[in-house]
C-alpha positions in Angstrom: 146.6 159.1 50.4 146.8 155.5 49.6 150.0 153.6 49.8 150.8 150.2 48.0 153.3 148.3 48.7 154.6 145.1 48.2 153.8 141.8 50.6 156.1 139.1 51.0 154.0 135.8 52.1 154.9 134.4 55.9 152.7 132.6 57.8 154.0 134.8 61.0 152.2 137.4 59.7 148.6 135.8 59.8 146.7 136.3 63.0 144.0 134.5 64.6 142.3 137.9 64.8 142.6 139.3 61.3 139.7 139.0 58.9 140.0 136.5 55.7 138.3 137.0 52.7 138.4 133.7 50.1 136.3 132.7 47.0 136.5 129.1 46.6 135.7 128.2 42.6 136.2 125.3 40.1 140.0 125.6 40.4 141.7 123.6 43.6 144.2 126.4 44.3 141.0 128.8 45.1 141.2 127.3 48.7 144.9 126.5 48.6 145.3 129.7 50.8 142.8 128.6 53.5 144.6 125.2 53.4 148.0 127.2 54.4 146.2 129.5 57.5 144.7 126.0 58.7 147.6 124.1 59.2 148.9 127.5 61.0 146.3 128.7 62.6 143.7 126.8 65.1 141.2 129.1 65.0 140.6 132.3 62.7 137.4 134.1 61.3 136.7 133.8 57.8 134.8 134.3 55.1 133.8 132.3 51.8 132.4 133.3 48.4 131.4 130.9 46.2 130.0 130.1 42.7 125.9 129.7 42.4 127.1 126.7 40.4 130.0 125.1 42.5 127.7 121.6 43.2 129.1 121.0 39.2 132.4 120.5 40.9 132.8 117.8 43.0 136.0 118.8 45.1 134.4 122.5 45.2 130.9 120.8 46.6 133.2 118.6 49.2 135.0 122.0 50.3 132.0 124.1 50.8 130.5 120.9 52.6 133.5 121.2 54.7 133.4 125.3 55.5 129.6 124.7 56.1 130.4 122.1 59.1 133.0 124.4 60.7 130.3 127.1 61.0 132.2 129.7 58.4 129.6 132.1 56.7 129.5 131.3 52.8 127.7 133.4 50.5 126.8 131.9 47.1 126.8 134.4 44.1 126.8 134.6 40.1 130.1 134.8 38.2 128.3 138.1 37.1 126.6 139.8 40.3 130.2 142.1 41.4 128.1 144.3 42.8 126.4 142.2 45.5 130.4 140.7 46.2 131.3 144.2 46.6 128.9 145.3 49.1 129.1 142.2 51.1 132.8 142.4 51.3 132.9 146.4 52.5 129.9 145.4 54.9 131.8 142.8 56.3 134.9 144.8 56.6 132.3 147.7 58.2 131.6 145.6 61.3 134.7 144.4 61.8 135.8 148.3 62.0 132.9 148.8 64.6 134.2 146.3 66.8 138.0 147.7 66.6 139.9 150.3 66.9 142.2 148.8 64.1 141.6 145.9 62.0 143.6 144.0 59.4 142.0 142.2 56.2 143.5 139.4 54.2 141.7 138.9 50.6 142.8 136.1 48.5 141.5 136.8 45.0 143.0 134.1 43.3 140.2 132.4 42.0 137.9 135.9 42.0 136.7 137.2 38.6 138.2 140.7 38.3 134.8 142.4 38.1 135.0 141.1 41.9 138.4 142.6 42.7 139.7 145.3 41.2 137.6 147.8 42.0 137.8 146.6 45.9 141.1 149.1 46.8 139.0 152.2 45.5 136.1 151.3 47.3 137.7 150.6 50.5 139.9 153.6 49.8 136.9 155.4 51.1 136.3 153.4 54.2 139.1 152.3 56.1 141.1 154.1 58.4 144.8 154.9 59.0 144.9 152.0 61.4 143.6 149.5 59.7 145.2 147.5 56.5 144.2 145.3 53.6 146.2 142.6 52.0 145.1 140.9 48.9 146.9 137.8 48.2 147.0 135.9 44.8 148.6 132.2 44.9 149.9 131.4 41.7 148.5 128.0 39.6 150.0 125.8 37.1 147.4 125.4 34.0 147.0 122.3 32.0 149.5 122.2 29.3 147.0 122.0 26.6 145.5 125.4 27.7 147.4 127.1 25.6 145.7 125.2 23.0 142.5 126.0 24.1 141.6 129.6 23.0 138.4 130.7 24.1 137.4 131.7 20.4 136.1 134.8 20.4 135.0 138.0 22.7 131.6 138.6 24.4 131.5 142.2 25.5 133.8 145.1 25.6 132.7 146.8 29.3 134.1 150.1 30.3 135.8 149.5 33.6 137.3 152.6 34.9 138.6 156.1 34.1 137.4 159.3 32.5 137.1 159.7 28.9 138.4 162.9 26.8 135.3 162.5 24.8 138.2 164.2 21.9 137.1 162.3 18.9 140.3 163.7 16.5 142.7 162.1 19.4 145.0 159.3 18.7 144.5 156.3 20.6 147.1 154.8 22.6 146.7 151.2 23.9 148.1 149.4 26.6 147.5 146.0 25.9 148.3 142.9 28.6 148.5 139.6 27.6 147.8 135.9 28.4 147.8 132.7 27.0 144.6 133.4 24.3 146.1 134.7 21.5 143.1 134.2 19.4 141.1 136.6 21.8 144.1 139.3 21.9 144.2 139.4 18.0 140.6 139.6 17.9 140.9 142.6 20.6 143.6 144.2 18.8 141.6 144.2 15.6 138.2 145.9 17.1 140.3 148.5 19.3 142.9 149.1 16.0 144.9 151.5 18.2 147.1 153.9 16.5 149.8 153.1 19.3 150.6 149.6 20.8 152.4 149.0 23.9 152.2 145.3 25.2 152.9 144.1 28.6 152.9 140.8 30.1 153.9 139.3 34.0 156.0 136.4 34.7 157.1 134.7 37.6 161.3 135.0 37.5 161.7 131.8 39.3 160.4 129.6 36.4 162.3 129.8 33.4 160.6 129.5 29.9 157.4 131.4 30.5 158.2 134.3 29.1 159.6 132.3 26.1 155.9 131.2 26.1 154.1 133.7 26.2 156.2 135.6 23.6 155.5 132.5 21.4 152.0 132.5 21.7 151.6 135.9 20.8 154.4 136.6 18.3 151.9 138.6 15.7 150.8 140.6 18.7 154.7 141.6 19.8 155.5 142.2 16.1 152.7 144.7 16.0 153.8 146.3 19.3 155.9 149.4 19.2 157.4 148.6 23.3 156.2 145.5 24.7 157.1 145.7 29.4 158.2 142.4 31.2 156.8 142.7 34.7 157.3 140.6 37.6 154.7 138.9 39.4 155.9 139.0 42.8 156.7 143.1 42.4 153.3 144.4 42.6 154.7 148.0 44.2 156.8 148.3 40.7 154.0 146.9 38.3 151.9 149.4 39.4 154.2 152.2 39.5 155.6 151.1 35.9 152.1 151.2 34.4 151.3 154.2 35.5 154.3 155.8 34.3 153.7 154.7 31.5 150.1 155.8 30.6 151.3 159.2 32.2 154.0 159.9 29.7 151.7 158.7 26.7 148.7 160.8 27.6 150.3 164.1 25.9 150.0 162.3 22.5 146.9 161.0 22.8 143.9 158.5 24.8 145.0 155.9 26.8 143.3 152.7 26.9 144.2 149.7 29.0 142.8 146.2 28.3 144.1 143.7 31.0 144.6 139.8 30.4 146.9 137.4 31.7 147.5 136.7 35.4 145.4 138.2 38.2 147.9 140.1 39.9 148.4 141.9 35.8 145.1 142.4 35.7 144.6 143.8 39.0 147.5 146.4 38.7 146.2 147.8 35.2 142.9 147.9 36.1 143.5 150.3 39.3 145.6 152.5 36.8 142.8 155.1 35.5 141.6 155.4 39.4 144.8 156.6 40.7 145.9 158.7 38.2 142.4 160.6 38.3 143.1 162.4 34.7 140.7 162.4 31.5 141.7 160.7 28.7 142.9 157.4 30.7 140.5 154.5 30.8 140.4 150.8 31.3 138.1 148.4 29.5 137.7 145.3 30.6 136.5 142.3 28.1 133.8 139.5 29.5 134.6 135.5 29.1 133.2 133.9 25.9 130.2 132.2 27.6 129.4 130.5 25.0 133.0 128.7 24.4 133.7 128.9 28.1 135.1 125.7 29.5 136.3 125.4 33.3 140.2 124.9 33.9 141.3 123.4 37.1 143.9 124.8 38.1 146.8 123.1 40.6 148.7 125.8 43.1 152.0 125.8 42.2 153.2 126.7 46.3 153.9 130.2 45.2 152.0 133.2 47.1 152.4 136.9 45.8 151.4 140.0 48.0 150.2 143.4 48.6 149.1 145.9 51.4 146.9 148.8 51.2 147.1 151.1 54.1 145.5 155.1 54.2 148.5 157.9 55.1 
């Protein structure tokens, strides 16, 4: 059995021998974590992922320069390639396993697309042991303020993600929509999927006042559509999980469930694990691509704040 439960960030925690996990992208808080276990730690093994085109970013280029001279192994992969990510990762995690008798992981997927990381808990569901523990830290960034001005226009690709279909065509469709800042993209979502049932849910951090204002703002049609919208806590992983998937549980009498994640990474991350660990037909999760062709990188600035979780086999 797998057991989830919430992390609080302290740098006591973080050990010299423990294994870290980064990607280091576009955005400056994708190595804002590393920054925090350097000034702690001296010395600590690590691992980097980054993008096949991080030499278009010059701080990204002058950060990999800098892994590069400290000797830390970097592997360079496409946005799109999860699957190589994935293996590395569990291989990685394998021989650290064969050199232990117990082993803890720290992943930081702030700046990870999600086809990277949410599938990563059910993977290594399979391969860790009792004794060993995986945390997977997000650290939280403050976007430009014209972002919200800056839809991305339009959807690529609908992908299924995870779950198991009913395959009942008569069935009513229930969806569990999250959102995020691109309004334009969760209309044009809501349009194609036209569910018969809308829920809406969306994750705020409760120290910073006005965000949920904000995102209520920005997708007022969408709320107005919704029959129960969820406000979900960032720093509450444990209960964003367990809300979700109480959620699709009691709407699965009625009907298909089908979640669609957007907004923050932790959000994303905690929907996307739903169909996995409830294990029942009828719930599945699609997830939608980037807009390639409108797709513009956004730097974005840490704002200091760290969120948690652990994964540990019973």
């Amino acid at each position: 059995m797998m057991i989830i439960e919430n992390a609080e960030y302290n740098k006591a925690c973080f050990k010299a021998d423990d294994l870290y996990i980064f990607a280091v992208g576009y955005e400056h808080r994708s190595y804002y974590f590393h920054d925090q276990l350097v000034s702690s730690l001296c010395k600590f093994k690590a691992i980097v992922f980054t993008f096949d085109d991080y030499k278009n970013y010059e701080h990204t280029r002058d950060k990999i320069e800098e892994f590069e001279k400290d000797g830390l192994p970097i592997y360079i992969e496409s946005y799109f390639n999860y699957q190589s990510v994935q293996e590395k990762i569990v291989s990685e995690i394998k021989n650290a396993m064969a050199d232990n008798d117990s082993i803890t992981v720290h992943i930081d997927y702030s700046s990870m697309p999600r086809s990277w990381y949410c599938k990563l808990p059910i993977l290594l569901r399979g391969i860790i042991r009792e004794v060993d523990k995986v945390y997977f830290w997000y650290c939280e960034g403050e976007y430009p303020s014209s972002y919200e001005e800056y839809p991305s226009a339009g959807i690529d690709a609908f992908s299924f993600f995870s779950g198991k279909p009913s395959l009942q065509i008569g069935n009513n469709r229930m969806h569990i929509l999250a959102l995020g800042y691109d309004a334009i993209r969760t209309q044009a979502i809501v349009s194609i999927t036209d569910p018969d049932y809308l829920i809406v849910c969306y994750a705020y951090n409760p120290g910073r006042r006005g965000f949920s204002e904000s995102i209520k703002k920005v997708n007022h049609h969408i709320f107005s559509r919704a029959a129960i919208s969820l406000s979900l806590r960032l720093n509450d992983f444990s209960f964003m999980l367990s809300k979700l998937r109480e959620t699709a549980n009691e709407l699965l009498p009625t009907g298909d469930v089908i979640l669609i994640p957007d907004g923050p990474k932790p959000l994303i991350f905690a929907i996307s694990l739903i169909p996995d660990l409830l294990n029942k037909n009828g719930v599945t999760c699609l997830h939608v691509s980037r807009n390639s062709s409108h797709f513009e990188a956004i730097d974005v600035m840490p704002t200091g704040m760290i969120y948690g979780f652990s994964m540990q086999l019973e």
